[in-house]
N, C-alpha and C positions, 0 to 999 in steps of 0.2 A: 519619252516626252508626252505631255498632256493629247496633242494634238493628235500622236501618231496611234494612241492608247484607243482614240475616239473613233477611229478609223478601223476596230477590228472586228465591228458586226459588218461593216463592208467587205472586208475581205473574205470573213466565214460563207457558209452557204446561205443565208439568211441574207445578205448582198442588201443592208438595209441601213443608213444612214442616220444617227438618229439629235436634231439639235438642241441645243438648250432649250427652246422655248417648245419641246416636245413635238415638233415640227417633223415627219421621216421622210425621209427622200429615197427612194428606192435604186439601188442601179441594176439598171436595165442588162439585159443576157449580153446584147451584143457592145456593150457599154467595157473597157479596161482600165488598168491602173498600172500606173509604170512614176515609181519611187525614183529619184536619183541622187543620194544621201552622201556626206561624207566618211561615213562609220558607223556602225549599230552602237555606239557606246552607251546609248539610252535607249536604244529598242529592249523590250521584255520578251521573252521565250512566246509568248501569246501570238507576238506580231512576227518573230521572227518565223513559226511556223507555218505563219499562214500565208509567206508568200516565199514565189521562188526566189533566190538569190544569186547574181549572177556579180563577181567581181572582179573589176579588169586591172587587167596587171599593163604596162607597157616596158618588161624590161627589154623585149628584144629590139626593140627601135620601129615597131611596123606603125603605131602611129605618127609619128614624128615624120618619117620617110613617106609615108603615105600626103600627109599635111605638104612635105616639102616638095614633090612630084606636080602633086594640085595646083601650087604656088607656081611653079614654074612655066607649067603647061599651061594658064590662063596667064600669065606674066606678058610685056608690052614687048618686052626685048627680041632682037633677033634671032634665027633657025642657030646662026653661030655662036650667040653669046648664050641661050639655053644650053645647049650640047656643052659649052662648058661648067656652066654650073652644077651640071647634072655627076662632070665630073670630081669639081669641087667640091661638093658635097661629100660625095663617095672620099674622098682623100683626107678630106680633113675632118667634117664632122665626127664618125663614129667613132674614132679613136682619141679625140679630144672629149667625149661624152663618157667616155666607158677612164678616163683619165682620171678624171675630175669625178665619177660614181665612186671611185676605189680610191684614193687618195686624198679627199678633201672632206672638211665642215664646213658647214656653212652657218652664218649667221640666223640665214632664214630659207629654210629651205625652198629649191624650185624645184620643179616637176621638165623635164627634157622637152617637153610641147612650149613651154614658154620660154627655154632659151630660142625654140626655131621659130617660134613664131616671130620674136623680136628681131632674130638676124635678116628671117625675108621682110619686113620692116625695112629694116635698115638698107638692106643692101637696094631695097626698091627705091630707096630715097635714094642713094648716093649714084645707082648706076640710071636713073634717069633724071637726074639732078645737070649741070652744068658739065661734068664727068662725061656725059654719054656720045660726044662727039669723039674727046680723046679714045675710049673705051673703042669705037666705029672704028677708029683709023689705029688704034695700035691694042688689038684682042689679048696680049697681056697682058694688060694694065688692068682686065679685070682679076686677075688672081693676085696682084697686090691691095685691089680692093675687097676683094672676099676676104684675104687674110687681115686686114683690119678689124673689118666689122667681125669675125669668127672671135679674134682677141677682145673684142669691147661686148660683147655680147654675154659671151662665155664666162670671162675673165673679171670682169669690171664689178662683179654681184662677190669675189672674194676677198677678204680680209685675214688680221690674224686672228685666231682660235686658241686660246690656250699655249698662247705662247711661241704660237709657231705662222710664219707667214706666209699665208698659202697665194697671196698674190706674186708673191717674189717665186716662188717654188713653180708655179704655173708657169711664169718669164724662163727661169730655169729651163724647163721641160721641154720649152716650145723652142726654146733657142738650139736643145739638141737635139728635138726630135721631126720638126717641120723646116729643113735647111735649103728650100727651095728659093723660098722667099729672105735672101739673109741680112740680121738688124747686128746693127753694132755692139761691141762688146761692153760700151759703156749704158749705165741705165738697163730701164725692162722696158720689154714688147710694147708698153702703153705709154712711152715716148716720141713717138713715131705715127707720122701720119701720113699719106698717100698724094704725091703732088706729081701730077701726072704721071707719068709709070715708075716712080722710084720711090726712096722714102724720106723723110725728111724731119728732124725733130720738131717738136710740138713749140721748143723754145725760141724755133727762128721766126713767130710770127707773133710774140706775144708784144702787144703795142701798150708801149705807158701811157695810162691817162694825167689830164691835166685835174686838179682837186683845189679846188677853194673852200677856204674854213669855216663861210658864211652857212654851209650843205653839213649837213649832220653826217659824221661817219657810216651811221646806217643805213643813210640811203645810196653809199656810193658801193660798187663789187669796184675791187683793183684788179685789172687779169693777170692770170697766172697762168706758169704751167697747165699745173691739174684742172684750173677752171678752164682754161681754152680747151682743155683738150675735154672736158666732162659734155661742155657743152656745144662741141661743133656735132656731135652725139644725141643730146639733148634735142638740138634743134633738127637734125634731120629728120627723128621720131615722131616731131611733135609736127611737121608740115604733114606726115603720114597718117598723121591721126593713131599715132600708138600710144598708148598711155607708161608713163615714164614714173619711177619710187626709186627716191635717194635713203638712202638708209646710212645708219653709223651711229656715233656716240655722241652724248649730249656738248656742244659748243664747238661740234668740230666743222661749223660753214655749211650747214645743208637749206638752211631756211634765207640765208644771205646770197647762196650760190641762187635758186630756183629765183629768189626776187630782182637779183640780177637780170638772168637769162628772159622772166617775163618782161623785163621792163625795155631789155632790147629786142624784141621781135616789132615786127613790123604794125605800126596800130590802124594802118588803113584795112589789115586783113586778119587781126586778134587783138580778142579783150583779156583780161584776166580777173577770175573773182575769188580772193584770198577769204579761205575757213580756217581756224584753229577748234581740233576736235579737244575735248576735256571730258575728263570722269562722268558726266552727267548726259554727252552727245548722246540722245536718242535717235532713230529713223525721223520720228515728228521732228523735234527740232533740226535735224541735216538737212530734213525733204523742203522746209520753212526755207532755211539759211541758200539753200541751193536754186528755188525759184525766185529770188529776190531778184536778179538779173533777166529772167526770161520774157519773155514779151510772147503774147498767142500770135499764132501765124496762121495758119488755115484750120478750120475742124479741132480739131484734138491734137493737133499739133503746135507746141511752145519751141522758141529758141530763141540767141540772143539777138540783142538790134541788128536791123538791118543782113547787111550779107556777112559780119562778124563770125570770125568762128571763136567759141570761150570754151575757155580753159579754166578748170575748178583747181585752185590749187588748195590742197586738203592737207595744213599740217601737225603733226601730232597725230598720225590714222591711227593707231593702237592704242591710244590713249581711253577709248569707251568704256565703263565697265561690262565685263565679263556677267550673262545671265547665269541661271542654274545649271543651264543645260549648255555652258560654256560655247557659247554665243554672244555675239554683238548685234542687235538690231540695227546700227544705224551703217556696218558694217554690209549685212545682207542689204541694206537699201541698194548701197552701192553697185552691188554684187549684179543687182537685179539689174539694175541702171546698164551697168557695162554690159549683161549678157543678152537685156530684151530693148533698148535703146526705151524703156518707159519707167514712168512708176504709176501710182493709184490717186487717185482725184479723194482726199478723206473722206469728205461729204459726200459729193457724186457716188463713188464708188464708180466711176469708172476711169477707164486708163487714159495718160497724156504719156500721148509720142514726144520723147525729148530730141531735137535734132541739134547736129553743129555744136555739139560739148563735146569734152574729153579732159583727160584726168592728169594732174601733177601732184603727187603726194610726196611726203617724208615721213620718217616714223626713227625711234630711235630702238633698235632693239633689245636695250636690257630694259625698258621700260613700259608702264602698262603693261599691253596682255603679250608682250614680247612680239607676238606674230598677228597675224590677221588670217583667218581662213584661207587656207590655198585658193580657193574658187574662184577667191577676187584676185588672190598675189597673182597668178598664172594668167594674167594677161597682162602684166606689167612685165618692161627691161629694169631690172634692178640694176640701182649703181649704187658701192658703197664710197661713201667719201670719207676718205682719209683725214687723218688732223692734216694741217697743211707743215710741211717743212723747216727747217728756220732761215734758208732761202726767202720761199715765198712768203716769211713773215714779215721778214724785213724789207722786201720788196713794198710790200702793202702799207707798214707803217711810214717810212719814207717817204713814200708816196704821202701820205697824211700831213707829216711833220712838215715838210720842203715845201706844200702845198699850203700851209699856215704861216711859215716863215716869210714865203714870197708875197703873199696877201696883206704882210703886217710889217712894218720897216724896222726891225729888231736888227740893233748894233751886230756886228761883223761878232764878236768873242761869244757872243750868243746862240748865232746863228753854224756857229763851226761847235760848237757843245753841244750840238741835239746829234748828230752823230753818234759820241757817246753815250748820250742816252738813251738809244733806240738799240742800241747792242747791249747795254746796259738791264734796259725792262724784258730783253726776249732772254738774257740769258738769267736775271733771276726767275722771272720764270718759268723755270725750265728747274731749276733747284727747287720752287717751289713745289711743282709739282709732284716732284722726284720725293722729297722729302716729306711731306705731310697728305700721305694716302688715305684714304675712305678708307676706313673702319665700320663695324657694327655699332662700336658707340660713338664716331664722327663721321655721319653720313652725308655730311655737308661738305667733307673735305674733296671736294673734286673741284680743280681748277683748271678752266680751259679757254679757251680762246676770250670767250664771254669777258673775264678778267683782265684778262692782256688789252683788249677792248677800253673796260674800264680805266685803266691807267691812263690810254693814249688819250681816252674821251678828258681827263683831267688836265693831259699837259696841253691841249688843243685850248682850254680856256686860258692862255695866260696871254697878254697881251705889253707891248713892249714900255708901256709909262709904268708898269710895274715890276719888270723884269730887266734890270737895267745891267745888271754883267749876268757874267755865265754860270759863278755859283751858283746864284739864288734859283735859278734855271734846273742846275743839278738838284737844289734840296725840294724844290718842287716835286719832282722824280720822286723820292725819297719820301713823301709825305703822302703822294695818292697813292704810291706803293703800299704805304704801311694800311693806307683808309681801305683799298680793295683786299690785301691780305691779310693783314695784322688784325683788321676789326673782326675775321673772319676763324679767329684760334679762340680757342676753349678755355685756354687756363697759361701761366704765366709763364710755364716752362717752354709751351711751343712758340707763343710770343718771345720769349729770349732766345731759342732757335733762328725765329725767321730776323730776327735782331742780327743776330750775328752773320748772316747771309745777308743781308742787305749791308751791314758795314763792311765785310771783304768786299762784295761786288763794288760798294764806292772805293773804299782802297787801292783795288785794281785799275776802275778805269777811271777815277778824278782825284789821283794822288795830287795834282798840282793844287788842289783846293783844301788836303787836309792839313788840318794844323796840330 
């Protein structure tokens, strides 16, 4: 790189700086340099010789363990609940690490310091949390909580890879190799969550909300399964101050689940200020976009109003272009941001202390520059969020529909018809998808949630002085069906395809309407 090139009459014995504007700066004898890079990929034989090189490896676990010791030993908790941690650790960590080394792909690779950094995160939220009375009076109850957080820590950052599902396969593993703690034969480990010393599925506390049609479906999250359980996770972190990256695939609820989770926290003690990164995100514009919220506080120190603590939720992080030197500038702002609590004043040229922020990203990883520098990923708990089920789809659209129906006095044969039509759009759907795949020359074919979205957003506009029986209701269905797919094929053949998928599916479920 230009920069590192510039630097190699400093390194020589000549130890002499030299700037653009012929300016030299000499370093001084008792003066050193200590580089801390992610790869010489761009260093030249020049620079490489002229300094020592020292490269750390951590496969044997000393810094992780060392990290985890430190944690423990400045930790709040009692002489008895350390002593067991110390031993939990020992029992579960190394061989769930050396598991998951030899066994798994990842979407986006972590480094073993940011799984443990997040679980003492985690567990420091949850064991001095509301937890820590039960925890006092029954010292078990913390190894059903350690093995919680160990599974969502660990586990939560896997998806499928080429075809194979290394979240299921983890569930698997844990279910025959960790039998201390034992979860049911039904479902995986990440159904289960910790109610006073036993376990409890995630399903028994998902509460319905009530949905009026006047509220746009985007601003409402339905809870689910996966979302209670993503974000009772979410929010423990986020009271810690841990910085939390949802990752997955385009349309599968990562930017709906986070808008949720910010919009119910507590707003006497959080704000939230939503960024969307794009091809053009530089460090100047992110550094702009991110003090728009800060207010000066003392000296050189910025943060948000009052006693607020904000939350940057950043999404599309991957999204930047890629420099020469396979770098994102506004990527290292970040980086800097998280590792030195500042960034640079442009004008001044000097530093503002940033305090009381912290970070909520998503990113989709086949897209942009796939990944992000380790330097920033490695201090995030990654979650990958799954497409959601066709449970939990139909749970959410229901929700929508029954919510629109109650709002709107729509005749009785009307009102027992969107049933079928809510089974109806999730299960073409679902043939859609199946049948008309992304190609290199139909890169547009990918249908997801977004879609299914689109339909319900259509049947939501019908109102009952024009919808007066239940056909018409059905061929509604039928018509934003074709507007969000059918407009979306190339040529007439796959249009007569999704034709005939949409005519079995009405055949199937509104035979009594065809003629």
């Amino acid at each position: 790189a230009n920069w590192i090139e510039s630097m190699n009459s400093v390194m020589d014995d000549s130890r002499l700086l030299t700037l653009p504007s012929n300016e030299r700066i000499p370093l001084k004898l008792h003066m050193k340099m200590i580089f801390e890079i992610r790869d010489l990929n761009y260093a030249t034989p020049a620079t490489a010789t002229r300094a020592g090189i020292v490269c750390m490896s951590d496969k044997a676990g000393i810094q992780w363990c060392s990290y985890v010791n430190s944690w423990i030993r400045n930790s709040p908790f009692a002489d008895s609940v350390k002593d067991s941690l110390y031993k939990l650790f020992d029992k579960y960590c190394a061989d769930t690490l050396k598991w998951i080394s030899t066994n798994v792909k990842f979407k986006v690779s972590l480094p073993d310091i940011s799984f443990m950094s997040a679980l003492c995160s985690l567990l420091h939220a949850v064991l001095t949390d509301k937890n820590k009375d039960v925890i006092d009076k029954h010292i078990e109850a913390i190894e059903y909580w350690f093995v919680y957080c160990v599974i969502w820590v660990l586990g939560a950052c896997l998806s499928e890879v080429d075809g194979v599902d290394y979240r299921k396969q983890f569930s698997n593993w844990w279910k025959n190799e960790m039998k201390t703690i034992k979860f049911g034969s039904r479902g995986t480990v990440f159904d289960f969550f910790v109610k006073d010393s036993r376990l409890e599925e995630w399903g028994t506390i998902v509460e319905p909300i009530k949905y009026c049609s006047t509220t746009p479906m985007g601003d409402i999250t339905v809870p689910t399964t996966e979302t209670v359980a993503m974000g009772f996770a979410t929010k423990a972190l986020i009271k810690v101050d841990h910085p939390v990256m949802f990752i997955g695939l385009a349309g599968c609820g990562k930017t709906q689940l986070s808008m949720g989770l910010l919009k119910g926290l507590d707003t006497s003690q959080f704000m939230f200020h939503k960024m969307n990164m794009s091809y053009y995100t530089d460090s100047a514009l992110l550094q702009g976009m991110m003090e728009t919220p800060l207010e000066k506080k003392a000296g050189k120190t910025f943060g948000p109003p009052g006693t607020l603590q904000l939350i940057y939720f950043i999404d599309d992080l991957n999204m930047p272009a890629l420099d020469q030197y396979n770098t994102q500038s506004a990527i290292e702002l970040l980086k800097q941001k998280q590792d030195y609590s500042h960034w640079y004043d442009r004008n001044k040229i000097v530093a503002k202390e940033i305090c009381k922020t912290q970070l909520l990203c998503c990113m989709n990883p086949t897209a942009g520059s796939f990944v992000v520098n380790n330097r920033l990923q490695r201090h995030f708990w990654t979650c990958f969020v799954l497409f959601p089920e066709q449970s939990a789809l139909l749970a959410i659209y229901s929700t929508f529909v029954k919510g629109h129906f109650e709002h709107y006095p729509f005749k009785l044969p009307v009102q027992e018809t969107a049933t079928g039509v809510i089974k109806a759009a999730l299960s073409l759907h679902v043939q859609v998808s199946q049948t008309f795949r992304k190609t290199a020359k139909n890169m547009h074919y990918e249908f997801n949630i977004r879609h299914l979205g689109g339909v319900f957003a259509g049947l939501l506009q019908a109102k009952p002085s024009e919808f007066t029986d239940a056909e018409k209701f059905a061929l509604l269905w039928i018509h934003e069906s074709e507007r969000v797919y059918g407009d979306r094929l190339v040529c007439n053949e796959d249009l007569r395809k999704y034709r005939n998928l949409a005519g079995e599916m009405s055949k199937k479920m509104f035979s009594k309407f065809t003629h």
